[in-house]
C-alpha positions, 0 to 999 in steps of 0.5 A: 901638194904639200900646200893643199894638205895644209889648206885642208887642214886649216879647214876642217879646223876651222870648221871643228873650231866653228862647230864647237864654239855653236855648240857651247855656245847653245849649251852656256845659254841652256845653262843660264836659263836654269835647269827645269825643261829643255830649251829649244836652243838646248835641243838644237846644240843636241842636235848639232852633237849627234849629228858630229857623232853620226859623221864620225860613225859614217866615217867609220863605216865607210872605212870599216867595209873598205876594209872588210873588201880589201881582207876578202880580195887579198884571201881570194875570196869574193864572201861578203864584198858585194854586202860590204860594197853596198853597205860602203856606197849607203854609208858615203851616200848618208854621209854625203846627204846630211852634210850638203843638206846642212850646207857643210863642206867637212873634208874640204873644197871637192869633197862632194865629187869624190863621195859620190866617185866613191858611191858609185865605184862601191856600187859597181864593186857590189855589182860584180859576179867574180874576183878578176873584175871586183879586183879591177873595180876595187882598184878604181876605188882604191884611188878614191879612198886614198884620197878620202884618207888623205882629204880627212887628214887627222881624222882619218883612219888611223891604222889604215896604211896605204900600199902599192903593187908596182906590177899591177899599178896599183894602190890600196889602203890596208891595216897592219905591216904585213903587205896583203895584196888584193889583186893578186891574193895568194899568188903574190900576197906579199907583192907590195910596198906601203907608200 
């Protein structure tokens, strides 16, 4: 396990390493050409930019309405999750898009398979009328999104943490210290332990 993670690692380094030498490489041949007007090299470098900072906001947003599911679930409460389920499924599709449309691979060999795991567990989790079952579905995209969190390494979220429920069997991603249990909510809130 340990040998995988480094081999992701060595990968999205590469590929940030990769990435930023296109980048000031495009921006030194602007600057020698002078200043008057914009060079095609110029706008692609620009392009090049944006699109690094749109996926590190589809990164946000993935995580962000994850997030926003798993606070819902833990408060017993089904407000905003199916909204937040769809909007988690477009942000992994926009991501996953632009980086196979650009031939990028920016979380590693596999990636691919589990944005689209996540997709489609998120768009089954939107789908889903009451709390049992959306607590059941948020458990196999807990599974996935754990590994997301995993494959992005130093990139990944910060602050989201994972747990696990030894008497439902399952895991979770969370913020703080506080164990806020999903499939239990106010029953057994606190039933859990970060891993």
């Amino acid at each position: 396990m340990k040998r995988s993670q480094t081999l992701a690692a060595a990968l999205i380094i590469g590929l940030v390493f990769s990435l930023s030498t296109v980048v000031w490489a495009q921006m030194g041949h602007h600057n020698e050409e002078g200043s008057h007007g914009k060079s095609d090299e110029h706008k692609q470098g620009h392009d090049q930019h944006v699109e690094m900072d749109d996926h590190a906001m589809g990164t946000d947003a993935i995580m962000d309405n994850y997030l926003a599911i798993q606070s819902a679930l833990s408060g017993d409460s089904m407000k905003g999750v199916s909204e937040k389920a769809k909007a988690l499924a477009e942000a992994t599709e926009g991501l996953h898009d632009e980086a196979m449309k650009d031939g990028q691979h920016l979380h590693g060999a596999g990636a691919h398979v589990l944005m689209k795991a996540i997709d489609s567990s998120a768009r089954k989790l939107a789908a889903k009328k009451d709390i049992g079952s959306a607590r059941e579905e948020f458990g196999i995209l807990s599974e996935k999104m754990i590994a997301y969190q995993k494959q992005l390494g130093a990139k990944g979220n910060k602050k989201a943490q994972a747990f696990v429920c030894d008497m439902a069997k399952k895991s979770w991603l969370q913020e703080g210290d506080a164990v806020r249990n999903p499939y239990y909510g106010s029953k057994m809130l606190k039933c859990g332990r970060k891993i």
